[in-house]
ZANU-395576 format. One record per residue: y, x, z of N, C-alpha, C, O in turn; residue in one letter; residue number from 1. Coordinates in steps of 0.02 Angstrom, whole numbers, plus 50000, padded with zeros to 5 digits. Layout:
# ZANU-395576
<torlo n_north="Y" n_east="X" n_up="Z" ca_north="Y" ca_east="X" ca_up="Z" c_north="Y" c_east="X" c_up="Z" o_north="Y" o_east="X" o_up="Z" r="A" k="NUM"/>
...
This chain:
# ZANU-395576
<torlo n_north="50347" n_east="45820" n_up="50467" ca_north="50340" ca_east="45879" ca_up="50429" c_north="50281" c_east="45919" c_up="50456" o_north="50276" o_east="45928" o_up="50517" r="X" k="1"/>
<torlo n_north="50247" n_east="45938" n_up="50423" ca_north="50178" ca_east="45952" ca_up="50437" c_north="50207" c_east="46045" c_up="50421" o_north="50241" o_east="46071" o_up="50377" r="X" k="2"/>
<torlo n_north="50161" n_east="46082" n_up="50503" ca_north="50171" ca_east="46140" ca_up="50482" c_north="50120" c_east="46166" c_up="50436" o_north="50063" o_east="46148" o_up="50421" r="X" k="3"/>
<torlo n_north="50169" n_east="46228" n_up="50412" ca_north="50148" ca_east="46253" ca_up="50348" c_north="50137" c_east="46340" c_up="50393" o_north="50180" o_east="46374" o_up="50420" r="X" k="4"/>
<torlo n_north="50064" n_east="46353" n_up="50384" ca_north="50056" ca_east="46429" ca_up="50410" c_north="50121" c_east="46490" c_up="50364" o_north="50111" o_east="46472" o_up="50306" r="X" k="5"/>
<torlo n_north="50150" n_east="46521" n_up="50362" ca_north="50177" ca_east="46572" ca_up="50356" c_north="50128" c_east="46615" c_up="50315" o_north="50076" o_east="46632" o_up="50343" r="X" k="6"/>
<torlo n_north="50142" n_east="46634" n_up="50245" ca_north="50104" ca_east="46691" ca_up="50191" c_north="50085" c_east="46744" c_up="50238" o_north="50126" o_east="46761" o_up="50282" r="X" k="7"/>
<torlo n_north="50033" n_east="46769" n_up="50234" ca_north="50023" ca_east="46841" ca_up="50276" c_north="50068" c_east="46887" c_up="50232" o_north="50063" o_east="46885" o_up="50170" r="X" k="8"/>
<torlo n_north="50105" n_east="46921" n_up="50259" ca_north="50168" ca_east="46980" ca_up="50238" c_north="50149" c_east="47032" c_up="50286" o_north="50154" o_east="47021" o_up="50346" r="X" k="9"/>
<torlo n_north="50130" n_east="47086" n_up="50264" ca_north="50119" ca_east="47144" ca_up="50319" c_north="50185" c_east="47182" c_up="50317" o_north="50208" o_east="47181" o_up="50260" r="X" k="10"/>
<torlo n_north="50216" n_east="47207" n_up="50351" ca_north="50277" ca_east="47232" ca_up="50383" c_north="50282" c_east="47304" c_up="50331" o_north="50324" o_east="47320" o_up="50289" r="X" k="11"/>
<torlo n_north="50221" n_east="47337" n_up="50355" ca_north="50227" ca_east="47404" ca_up="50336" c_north="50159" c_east="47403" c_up="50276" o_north="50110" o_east="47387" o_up="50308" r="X" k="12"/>
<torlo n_north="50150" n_east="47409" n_up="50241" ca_north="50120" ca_east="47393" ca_up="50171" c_north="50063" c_east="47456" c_up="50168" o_north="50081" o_east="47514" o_up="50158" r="X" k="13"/>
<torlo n_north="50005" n_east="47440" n_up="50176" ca_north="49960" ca_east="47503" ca_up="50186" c_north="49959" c_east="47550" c_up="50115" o_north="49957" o_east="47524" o_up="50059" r="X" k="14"/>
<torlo n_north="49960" n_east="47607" n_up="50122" ca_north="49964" ca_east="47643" ca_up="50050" c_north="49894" c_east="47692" c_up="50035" o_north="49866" o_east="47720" o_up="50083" r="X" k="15"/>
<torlo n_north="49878" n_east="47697" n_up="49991" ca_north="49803" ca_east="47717" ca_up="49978" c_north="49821" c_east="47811" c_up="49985" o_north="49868" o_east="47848" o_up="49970" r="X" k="16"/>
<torlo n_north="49764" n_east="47817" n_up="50010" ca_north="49774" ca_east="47906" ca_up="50018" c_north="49720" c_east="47939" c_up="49988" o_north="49702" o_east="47997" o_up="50000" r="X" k="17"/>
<torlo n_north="49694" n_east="47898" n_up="49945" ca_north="49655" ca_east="47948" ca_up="49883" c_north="49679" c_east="48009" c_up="49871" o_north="49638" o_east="48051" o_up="49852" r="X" k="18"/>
<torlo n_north="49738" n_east="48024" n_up="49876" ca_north="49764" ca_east="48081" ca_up="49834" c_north="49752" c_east="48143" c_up="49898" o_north="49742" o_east="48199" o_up="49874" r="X" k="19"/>
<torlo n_north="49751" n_east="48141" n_up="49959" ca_north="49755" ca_east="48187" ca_up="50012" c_north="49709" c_east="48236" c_up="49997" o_north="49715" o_east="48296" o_up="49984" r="X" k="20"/>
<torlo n_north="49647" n_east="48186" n_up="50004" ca_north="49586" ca_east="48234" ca_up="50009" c_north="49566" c_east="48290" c_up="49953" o_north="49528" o_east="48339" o_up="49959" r="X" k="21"/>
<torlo n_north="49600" n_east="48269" n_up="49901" ca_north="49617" ca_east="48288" ca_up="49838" c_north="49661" c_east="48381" c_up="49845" o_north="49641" o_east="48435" o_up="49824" r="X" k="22"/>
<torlo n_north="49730" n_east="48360" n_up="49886" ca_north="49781" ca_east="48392" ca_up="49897" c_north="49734" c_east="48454" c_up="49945" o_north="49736" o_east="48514" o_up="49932" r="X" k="23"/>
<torlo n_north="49697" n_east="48425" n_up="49997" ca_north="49681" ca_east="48481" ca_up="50050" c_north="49634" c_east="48517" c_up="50020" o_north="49636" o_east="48578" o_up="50021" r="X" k="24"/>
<torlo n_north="49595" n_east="48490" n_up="49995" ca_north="49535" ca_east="48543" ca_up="49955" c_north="49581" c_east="48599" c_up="49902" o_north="49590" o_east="48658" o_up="49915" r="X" k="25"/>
<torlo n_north="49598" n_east="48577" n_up="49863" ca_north="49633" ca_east="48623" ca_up="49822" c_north="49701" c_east="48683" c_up="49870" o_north="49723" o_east="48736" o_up="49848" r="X" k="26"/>
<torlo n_north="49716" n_east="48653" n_up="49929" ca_north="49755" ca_east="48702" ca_up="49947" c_north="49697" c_east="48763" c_up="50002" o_north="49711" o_east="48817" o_up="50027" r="X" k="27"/>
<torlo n_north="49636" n_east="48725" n_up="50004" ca_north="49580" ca_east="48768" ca_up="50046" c_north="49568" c_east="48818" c_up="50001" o_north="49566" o_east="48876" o_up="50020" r="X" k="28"/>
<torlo n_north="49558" n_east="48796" n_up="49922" ca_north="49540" ca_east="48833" ca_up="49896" c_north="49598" c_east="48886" c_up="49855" o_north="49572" o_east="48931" o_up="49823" r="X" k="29"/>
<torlo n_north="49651" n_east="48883" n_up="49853" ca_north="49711" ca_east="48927" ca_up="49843" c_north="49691" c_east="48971" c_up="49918" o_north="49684" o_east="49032" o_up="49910" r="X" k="30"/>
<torlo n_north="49685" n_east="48953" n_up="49967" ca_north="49684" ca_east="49001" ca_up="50046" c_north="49627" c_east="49038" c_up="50042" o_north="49622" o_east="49096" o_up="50062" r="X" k="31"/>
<torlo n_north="49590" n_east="49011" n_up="50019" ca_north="49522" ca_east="49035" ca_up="50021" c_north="49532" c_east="49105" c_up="49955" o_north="49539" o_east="49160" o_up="49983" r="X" k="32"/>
<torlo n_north="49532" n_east="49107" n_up="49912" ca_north="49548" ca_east="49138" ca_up="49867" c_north="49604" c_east="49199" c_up="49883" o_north="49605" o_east="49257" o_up="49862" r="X" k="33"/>
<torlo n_north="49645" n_east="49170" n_up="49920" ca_north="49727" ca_east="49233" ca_up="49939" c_north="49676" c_east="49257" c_up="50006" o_north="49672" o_east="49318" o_up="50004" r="X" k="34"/>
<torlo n_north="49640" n_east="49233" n_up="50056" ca_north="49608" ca_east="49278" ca_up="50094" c_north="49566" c_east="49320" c_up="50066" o_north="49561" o_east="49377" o_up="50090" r="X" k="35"/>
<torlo n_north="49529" n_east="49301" n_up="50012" ca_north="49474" ca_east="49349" ca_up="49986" c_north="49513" c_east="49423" c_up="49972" o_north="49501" o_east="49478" o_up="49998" r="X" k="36"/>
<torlo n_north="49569" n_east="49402" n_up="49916" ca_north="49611" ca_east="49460" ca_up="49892" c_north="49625" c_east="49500" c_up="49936" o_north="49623" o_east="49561" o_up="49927" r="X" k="37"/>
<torlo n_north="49647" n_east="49463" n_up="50007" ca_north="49693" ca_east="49502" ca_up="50033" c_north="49626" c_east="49535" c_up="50096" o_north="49652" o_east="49547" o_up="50150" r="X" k="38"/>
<torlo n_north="49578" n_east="49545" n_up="50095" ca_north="49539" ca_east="49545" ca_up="50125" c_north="49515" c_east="49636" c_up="50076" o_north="49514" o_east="49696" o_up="50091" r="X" k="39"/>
<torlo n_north="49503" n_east="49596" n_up="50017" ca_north="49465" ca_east="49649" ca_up="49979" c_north="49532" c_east="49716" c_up="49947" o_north="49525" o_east="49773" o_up="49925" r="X" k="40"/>
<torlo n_north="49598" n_east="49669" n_up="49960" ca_north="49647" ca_east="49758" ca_up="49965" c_north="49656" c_east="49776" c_up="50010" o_north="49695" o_east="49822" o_up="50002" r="X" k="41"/>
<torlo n_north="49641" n_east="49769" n_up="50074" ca_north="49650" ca_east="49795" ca_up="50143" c_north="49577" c_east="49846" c_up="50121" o_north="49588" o_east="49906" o_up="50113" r="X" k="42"/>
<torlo n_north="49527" n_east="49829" n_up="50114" ca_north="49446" ca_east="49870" ca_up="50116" c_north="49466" c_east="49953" c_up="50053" o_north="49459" o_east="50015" o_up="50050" r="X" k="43"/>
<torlo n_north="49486" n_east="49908" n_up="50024" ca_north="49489" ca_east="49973" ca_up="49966" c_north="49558" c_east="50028" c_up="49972" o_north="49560" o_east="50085" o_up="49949" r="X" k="44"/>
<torlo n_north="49607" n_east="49994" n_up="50006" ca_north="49661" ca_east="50053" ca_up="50027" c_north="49658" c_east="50086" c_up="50082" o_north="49697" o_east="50132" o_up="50095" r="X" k="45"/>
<torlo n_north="49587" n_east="50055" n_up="50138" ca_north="49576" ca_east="50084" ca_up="50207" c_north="49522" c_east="50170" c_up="50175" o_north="49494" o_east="50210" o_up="50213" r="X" k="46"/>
<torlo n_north="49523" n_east="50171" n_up="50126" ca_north="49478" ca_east="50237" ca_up="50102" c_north="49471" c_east="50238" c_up="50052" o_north="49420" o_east="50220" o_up="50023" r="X" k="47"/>
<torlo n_north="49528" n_east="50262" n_up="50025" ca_north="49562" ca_east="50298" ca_up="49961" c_north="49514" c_east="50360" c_up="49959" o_north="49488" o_east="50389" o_up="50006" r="X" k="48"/>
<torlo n_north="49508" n_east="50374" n_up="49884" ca_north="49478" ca_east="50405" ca_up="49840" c_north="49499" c_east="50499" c_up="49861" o_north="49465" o_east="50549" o_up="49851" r="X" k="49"/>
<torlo n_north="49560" n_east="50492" n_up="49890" ca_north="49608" ca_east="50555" ca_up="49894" c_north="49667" c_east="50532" c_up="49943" o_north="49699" o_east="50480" o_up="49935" r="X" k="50"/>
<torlo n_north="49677" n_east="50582" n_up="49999" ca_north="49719" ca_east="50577" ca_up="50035" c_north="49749" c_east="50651" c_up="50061" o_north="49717" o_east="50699" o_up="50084" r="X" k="51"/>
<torlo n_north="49820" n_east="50645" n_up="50050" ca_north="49858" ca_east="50723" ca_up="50072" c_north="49879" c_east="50701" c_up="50115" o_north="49879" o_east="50642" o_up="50133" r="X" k="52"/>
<torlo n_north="49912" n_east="50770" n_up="50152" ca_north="49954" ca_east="50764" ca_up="50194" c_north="49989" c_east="50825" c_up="50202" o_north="49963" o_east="50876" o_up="50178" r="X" k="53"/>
<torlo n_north="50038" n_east="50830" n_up="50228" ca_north="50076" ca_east="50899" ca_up="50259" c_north="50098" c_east="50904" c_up="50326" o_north="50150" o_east="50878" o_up="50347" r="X" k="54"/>
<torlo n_north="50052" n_east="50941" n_up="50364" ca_north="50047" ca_east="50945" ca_up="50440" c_north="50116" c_east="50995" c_up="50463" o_north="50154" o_east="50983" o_up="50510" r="X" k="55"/>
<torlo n_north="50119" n_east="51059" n_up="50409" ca_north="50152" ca_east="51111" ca_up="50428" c_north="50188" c_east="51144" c_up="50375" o_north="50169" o_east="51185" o_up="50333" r="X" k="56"/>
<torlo n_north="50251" n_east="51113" n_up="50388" ca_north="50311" ca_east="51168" ca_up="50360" c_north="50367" c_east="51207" c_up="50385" o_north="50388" o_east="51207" o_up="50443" r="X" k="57"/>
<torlo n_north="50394" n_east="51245" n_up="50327" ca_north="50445" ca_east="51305" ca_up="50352" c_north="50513" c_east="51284" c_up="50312" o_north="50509" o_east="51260" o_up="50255" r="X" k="58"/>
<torlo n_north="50577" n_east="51295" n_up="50344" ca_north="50647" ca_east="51288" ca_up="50312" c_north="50629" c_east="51365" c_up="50309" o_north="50615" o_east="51399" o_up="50358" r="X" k="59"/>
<torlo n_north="50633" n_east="51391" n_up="50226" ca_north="50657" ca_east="51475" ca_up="50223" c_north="50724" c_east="51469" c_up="50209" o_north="50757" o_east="51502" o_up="50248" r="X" k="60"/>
<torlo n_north="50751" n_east="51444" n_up="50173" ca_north="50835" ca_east="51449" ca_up="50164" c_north="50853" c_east="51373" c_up="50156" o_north="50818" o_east="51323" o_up="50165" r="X" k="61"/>
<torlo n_north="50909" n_east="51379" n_up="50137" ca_north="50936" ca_east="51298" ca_up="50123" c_north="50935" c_east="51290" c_up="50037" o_north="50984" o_east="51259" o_up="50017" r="X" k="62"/>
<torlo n_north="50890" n_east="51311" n_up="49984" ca_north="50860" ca_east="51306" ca_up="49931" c_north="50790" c_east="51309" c_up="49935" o_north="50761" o_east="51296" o_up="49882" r="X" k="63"/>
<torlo n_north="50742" n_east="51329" n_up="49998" ca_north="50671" ca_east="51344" ca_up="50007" c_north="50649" c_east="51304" c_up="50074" o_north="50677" o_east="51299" o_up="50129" r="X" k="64"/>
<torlo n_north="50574" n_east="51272" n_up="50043" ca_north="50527" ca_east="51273" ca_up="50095" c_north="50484" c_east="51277" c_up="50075" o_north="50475" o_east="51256" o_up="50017" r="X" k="65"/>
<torlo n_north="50412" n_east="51320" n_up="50129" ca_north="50365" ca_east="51321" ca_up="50144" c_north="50316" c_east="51283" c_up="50166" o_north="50314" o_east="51270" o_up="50227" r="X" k="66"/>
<torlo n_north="50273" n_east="51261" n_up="50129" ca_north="50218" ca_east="51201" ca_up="50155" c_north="50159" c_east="51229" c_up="50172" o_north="50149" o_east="51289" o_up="50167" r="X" k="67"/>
<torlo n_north="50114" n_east="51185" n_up="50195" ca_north="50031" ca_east="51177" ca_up="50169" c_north="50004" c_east="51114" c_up="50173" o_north="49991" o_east="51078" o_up="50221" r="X" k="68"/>
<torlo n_north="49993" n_east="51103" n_up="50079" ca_north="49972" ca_east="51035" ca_up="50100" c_north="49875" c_east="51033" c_up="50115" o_north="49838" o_east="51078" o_up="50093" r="X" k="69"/>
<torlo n_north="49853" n_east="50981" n_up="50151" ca_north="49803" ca_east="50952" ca_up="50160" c_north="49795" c_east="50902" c_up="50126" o_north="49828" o_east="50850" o_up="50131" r="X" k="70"/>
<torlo n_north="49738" n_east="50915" n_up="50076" ca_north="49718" ca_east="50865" ca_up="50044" c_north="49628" c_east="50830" c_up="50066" o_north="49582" o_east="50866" o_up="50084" r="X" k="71"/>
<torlo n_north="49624" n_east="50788" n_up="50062" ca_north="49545" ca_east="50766" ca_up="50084" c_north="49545" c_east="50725" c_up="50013" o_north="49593" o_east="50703" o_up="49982" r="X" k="72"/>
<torlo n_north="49471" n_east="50721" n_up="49997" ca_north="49444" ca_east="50680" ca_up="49942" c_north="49360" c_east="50675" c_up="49963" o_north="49328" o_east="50715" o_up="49997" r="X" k="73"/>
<torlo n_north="49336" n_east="50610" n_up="49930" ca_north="49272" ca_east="50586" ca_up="49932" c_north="49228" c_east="50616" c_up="49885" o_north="49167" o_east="50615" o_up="49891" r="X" k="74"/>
<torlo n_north="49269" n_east="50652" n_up="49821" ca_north="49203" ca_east="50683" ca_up="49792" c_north="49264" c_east="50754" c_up="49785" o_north="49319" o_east="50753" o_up="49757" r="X" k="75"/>
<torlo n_north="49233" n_east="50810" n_up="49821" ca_north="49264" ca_east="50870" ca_up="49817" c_north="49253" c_east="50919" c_up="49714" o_north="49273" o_east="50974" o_up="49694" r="X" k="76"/>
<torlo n_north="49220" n_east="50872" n_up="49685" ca_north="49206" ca_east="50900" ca_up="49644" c_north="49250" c_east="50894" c_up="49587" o_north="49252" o_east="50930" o_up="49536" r="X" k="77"/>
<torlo n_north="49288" n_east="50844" n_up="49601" ca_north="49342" ca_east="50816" ca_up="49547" c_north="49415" c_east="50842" c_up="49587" o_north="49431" o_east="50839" o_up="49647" r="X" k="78"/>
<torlo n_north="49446" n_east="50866" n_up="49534" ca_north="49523" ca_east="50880" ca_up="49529" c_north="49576" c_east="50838" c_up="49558" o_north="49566" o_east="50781" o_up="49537" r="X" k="79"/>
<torlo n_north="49605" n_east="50839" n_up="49581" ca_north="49664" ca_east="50773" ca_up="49604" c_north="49723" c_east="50809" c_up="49621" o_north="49717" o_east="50863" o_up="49648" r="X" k="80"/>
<torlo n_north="49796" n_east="50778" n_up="49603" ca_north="49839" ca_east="50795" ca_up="49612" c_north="49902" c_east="50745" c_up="49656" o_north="49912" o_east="50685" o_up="49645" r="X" k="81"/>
<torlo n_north="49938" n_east="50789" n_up="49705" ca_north="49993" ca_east="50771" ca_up="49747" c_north="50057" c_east="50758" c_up="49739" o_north="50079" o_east="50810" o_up="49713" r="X" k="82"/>
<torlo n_north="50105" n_east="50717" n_up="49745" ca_north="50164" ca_east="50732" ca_up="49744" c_north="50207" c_east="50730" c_up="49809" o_north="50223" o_east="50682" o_up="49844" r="X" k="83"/>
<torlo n_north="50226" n_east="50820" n_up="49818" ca_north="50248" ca_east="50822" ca_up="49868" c_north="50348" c_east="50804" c_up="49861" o_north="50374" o_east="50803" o_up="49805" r="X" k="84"/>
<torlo n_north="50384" n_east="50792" n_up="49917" ca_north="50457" ca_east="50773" ca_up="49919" c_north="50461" c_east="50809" c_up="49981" o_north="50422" o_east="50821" o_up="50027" r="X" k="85"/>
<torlo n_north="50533" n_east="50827" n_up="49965" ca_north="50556" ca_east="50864" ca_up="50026" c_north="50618" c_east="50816" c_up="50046" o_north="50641" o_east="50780" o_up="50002" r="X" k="86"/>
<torlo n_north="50636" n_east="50816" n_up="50089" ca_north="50725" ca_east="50755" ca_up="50104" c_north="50762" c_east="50809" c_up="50159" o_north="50749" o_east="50860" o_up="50191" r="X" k="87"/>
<torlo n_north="50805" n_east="50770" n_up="50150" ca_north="50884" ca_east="50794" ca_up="50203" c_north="50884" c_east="50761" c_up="50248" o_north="50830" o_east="50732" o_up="50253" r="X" k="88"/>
<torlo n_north="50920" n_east="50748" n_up="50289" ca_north="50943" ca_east="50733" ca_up="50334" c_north="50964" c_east="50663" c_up="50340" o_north="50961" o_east="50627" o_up="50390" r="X" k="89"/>
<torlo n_north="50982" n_east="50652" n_up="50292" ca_north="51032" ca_east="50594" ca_up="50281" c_north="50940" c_east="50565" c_up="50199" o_north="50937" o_east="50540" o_up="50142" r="X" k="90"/>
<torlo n_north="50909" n_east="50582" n_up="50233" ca_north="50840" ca_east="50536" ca_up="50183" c_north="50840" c_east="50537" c_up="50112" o_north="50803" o_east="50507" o_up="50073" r="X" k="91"/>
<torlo n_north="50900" n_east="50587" n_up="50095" ca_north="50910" ca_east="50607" ca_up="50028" c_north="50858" c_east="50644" c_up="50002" o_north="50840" o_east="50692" o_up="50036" r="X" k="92"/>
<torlo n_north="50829" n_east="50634" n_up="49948" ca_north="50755" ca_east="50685" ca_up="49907" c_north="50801" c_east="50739" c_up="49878" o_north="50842" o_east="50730" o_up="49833" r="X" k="93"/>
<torlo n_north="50788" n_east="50799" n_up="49912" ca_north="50826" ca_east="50859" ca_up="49903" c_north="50756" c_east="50899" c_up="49838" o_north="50774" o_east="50941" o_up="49797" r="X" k="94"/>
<torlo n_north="50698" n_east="50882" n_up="49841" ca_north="50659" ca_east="50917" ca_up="49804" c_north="50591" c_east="50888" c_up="49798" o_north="50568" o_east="50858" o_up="49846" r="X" k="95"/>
<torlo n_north="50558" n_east="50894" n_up="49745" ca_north="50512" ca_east="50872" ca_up="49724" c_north="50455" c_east="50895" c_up="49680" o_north="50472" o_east="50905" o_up="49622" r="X" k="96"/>
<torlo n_north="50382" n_east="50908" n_up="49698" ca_north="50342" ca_east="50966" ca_up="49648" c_north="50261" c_east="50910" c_up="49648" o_north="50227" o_east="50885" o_up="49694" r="X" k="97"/>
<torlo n_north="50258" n_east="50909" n_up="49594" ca_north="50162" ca_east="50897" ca_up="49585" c_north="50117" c_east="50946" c_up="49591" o_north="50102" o_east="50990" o_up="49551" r="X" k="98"/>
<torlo n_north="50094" n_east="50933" n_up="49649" ca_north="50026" ca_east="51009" ca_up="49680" c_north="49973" c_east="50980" c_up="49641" o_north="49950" o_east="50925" o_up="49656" r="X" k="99"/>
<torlo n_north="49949" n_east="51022" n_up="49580" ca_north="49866" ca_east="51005" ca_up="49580" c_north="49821" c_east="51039" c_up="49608" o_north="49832" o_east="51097" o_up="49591" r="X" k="100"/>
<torlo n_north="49779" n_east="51036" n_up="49639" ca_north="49722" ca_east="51035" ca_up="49689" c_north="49649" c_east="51069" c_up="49635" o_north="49619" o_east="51015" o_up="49635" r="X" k="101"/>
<torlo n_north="49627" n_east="51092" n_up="49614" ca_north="49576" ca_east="51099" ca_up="49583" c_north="49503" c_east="51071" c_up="49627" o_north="49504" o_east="51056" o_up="49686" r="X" k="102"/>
<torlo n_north="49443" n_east="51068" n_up="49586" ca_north="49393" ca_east="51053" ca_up="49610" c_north="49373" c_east="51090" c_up="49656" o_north="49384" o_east="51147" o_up="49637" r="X" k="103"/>
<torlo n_north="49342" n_east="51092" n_up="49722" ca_north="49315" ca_east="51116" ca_up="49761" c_north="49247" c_east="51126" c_up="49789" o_north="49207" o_east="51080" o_up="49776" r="X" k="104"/>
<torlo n_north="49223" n_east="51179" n_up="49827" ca_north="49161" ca_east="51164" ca_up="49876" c_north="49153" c_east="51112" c_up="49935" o_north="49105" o_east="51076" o_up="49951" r="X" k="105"/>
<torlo n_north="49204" n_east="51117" n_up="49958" ca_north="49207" ca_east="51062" ca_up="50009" c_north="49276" c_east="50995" c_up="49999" o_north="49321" o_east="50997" o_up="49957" r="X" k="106"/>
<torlo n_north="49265" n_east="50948" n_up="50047" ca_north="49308" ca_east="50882" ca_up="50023" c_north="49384" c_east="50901" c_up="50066" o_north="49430" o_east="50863" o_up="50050" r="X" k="107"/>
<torlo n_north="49400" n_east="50948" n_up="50110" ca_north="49442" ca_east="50950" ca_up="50143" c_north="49485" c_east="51018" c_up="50110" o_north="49447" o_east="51065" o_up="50097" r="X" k="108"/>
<torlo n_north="49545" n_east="51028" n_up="50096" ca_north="49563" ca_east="51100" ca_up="50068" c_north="49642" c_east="51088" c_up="50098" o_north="49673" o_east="51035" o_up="50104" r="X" k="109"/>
<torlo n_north="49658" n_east="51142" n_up="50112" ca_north="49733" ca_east="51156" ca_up="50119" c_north="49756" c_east="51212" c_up="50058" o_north="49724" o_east="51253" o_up="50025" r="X" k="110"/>
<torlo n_north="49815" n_east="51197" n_up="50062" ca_north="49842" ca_east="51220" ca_up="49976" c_north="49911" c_east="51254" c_up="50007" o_north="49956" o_east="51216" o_up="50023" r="X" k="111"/>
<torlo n_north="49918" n_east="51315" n_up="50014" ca_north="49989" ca_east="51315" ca_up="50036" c_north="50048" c_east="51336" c_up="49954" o_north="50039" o_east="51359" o_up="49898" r="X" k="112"/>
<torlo n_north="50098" n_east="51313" n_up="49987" ca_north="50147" ca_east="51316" ca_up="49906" c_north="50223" c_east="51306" c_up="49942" o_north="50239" o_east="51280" o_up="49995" r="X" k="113"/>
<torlo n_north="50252" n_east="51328" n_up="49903" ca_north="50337" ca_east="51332" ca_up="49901" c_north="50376" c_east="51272" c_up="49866" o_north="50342" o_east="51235" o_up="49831" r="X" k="114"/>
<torlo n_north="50446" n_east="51260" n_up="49872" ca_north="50469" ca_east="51207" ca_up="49817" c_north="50526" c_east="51210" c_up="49845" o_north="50542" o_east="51202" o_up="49904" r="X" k="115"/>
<torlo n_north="50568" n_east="51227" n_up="49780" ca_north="50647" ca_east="51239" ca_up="49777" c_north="50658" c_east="51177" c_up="49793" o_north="50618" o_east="51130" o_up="49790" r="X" k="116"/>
<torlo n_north="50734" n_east="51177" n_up="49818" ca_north="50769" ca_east="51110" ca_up="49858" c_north="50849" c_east="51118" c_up="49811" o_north="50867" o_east="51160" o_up="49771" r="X" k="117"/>
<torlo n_north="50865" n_east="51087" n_up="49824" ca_north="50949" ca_east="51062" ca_up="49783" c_north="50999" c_east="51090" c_up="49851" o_north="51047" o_east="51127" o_up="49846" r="X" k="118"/>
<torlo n_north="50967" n_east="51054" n_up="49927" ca_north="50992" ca_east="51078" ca_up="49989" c_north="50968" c_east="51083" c_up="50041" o_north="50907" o_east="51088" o_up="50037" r="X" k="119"/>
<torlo n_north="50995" n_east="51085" n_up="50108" ca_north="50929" ca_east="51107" ca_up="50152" c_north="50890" c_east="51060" c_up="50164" o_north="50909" o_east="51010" o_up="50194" r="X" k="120"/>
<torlo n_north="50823" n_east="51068" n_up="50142" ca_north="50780" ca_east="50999" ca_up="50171" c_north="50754" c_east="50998" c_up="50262" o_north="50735" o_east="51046" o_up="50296" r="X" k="121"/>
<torlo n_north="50762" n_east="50935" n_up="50281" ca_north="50741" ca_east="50920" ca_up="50345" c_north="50653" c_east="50918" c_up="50375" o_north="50634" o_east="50926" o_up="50433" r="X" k="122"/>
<torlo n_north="50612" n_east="50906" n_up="50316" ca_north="50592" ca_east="50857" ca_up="50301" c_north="50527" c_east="50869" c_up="50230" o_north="50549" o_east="50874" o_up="50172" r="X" k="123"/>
<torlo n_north="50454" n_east="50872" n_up="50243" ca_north="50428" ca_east="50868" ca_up="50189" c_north="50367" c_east="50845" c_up="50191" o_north="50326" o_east="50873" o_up="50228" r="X" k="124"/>
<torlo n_north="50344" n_east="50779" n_up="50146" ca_north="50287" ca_east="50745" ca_up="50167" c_north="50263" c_east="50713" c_up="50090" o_north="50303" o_east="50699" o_up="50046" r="X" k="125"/>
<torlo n_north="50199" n_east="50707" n_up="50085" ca_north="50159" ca_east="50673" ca_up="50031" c_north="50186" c_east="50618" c_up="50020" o_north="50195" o_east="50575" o_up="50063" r="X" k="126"/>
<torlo n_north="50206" n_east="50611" n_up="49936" ca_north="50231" ca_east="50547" ca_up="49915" c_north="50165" c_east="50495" c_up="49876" o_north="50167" o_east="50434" o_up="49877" r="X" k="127"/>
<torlo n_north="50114" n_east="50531" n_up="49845" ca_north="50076" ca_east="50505" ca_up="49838" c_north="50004" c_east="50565" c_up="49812" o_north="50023" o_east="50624" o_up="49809" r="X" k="128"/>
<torlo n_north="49947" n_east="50557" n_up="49800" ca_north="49902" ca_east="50580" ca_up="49770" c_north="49851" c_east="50564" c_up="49734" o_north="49804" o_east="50553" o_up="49772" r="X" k="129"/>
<torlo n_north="49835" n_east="50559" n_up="49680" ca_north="49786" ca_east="50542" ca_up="49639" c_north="49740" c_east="50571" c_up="49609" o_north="49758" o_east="50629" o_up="49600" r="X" k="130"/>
<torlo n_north="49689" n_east="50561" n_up="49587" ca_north="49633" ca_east="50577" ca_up="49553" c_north="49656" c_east="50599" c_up="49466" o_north="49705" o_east="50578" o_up="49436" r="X" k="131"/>
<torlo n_north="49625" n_east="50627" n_up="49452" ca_north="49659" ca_east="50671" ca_up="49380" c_north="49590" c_east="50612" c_up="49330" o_north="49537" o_east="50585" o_up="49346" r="X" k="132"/>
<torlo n_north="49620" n_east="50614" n_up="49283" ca_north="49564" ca_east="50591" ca_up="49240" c_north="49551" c_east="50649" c_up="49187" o_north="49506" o_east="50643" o_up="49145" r="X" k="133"/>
């Protein structure tokens, strides 16, 4: 009996990886794209158009406080408005008022103002501010 070589049979069967190079580019470019975004909303929320704040307030009763808000803006010439919140204790929004700001000489203004409460507020800080159209 005459030997007979054995079929070449590879064990583990090589599989084509056309498709990888395929897979990594397109996920570079999904990354590439979510860094840009996330790149270019970090730049534009680091210097907002308008920014308040409230450095200094007063409890006058447990229906009253006393503010002053600070507002800054990049063009003092345009109008923009605040919404200030007052809270409790327990982080409850006891009160709530929209300061508008009128146009100014300079970009920095403090605004002082009052705002009834429901109860005693702890507590009073800028919820947001925007530019008026």
């Amino acid at each position: 009996m005459a030997c007979v070589p054995a079929p070449s049979v590879t064990r583990y069967p090589h599989r084509r990886r056309r498709r990888r190079p395929l897979l990594i580019a397109i996920v570079a470019v999904i990354a590439a794209i979510g860094l840009g975004w996330l790149l270019w909303a970090a730049y534009e929320q680091a210097d907002p158009a308008v920014s308040g704040d409230v450095h200094v307030f007063t409890i006058d009763s447990a229906q009253k406080v006393s503010f002053t808000l600070t507002v800054q803006r990049k063009d003092p010439s345009v109008p923009v408005s605040c919404t200030v919140i007052a809270q409790a204790s327990d982080f409850e929004t006891v009160g709530q008022k929209t300061v508008s700001v009128p146009a100014a000489a300079t970009s920095v203004v403090d605004v002082p103002q009052e705002l009834k409460t429901i109860r005693e507020a702890t507590s009073v800080s800028v919820s947001q501010c925007w530019v008026n159209s």
